[in-house]
C-alpha positions as CSV (number, residue, x, y, z in Angstrom):
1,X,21.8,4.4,4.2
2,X,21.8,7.3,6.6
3,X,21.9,10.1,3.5
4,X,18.5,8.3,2.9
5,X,17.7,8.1,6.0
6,X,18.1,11.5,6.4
7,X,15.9,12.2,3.0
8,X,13.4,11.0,4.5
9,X,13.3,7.5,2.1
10,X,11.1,4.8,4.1
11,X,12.5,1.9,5.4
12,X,11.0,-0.1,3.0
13,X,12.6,1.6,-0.1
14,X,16.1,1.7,1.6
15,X,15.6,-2.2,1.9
16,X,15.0,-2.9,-1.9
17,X,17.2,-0.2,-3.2
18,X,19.8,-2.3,-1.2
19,X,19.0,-5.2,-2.5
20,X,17.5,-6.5,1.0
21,X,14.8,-9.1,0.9
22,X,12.8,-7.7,3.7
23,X,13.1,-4.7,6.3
24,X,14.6,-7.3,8.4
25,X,17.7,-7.7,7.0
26,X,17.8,-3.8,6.3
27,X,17.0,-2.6,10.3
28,X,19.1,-5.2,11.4
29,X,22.3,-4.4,9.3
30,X,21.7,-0.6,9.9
31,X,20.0,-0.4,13.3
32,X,22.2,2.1,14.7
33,X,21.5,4.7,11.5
34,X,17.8,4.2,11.8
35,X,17.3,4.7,15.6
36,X,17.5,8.1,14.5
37,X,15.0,8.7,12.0
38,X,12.2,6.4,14.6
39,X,12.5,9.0,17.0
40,X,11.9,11.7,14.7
41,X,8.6,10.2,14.2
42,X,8.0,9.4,17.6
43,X,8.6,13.5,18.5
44,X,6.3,13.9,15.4
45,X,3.6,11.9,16.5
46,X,3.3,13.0,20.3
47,X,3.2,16.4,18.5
48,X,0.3,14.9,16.6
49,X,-1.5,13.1,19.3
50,X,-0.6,15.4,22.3
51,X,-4.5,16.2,24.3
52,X,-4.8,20.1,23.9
53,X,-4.9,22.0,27.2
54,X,-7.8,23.9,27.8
């Protein structure tokens, strides 16, 4: 999970390449490897969204 994780494979696919019936069951079970890869995005996105001075 967190070598996918880390390759940037969604959530989603992890969860059926596991053999998980929803992303329940696959954030649940690996919670503590996925933390990681949300705050990525969340550094990403404030990059994104961030007002421009000026």
């Amino acid at each position: 999970m967190s070598l996918l994780s880390a390759h940037k494979v969604t959530i989603e696919e992890i969860a059926r390449l596991v053999g998980h019936s929803s992303t329940n069951v696959t954030e649940t079970v690996y919670r503590h490897e996925i933390r990681p890869a949300l705050t990525e995005g969340a550094v990403a996105m404030n990059k994104i969204f961030k007002p421009k001075a000026g």
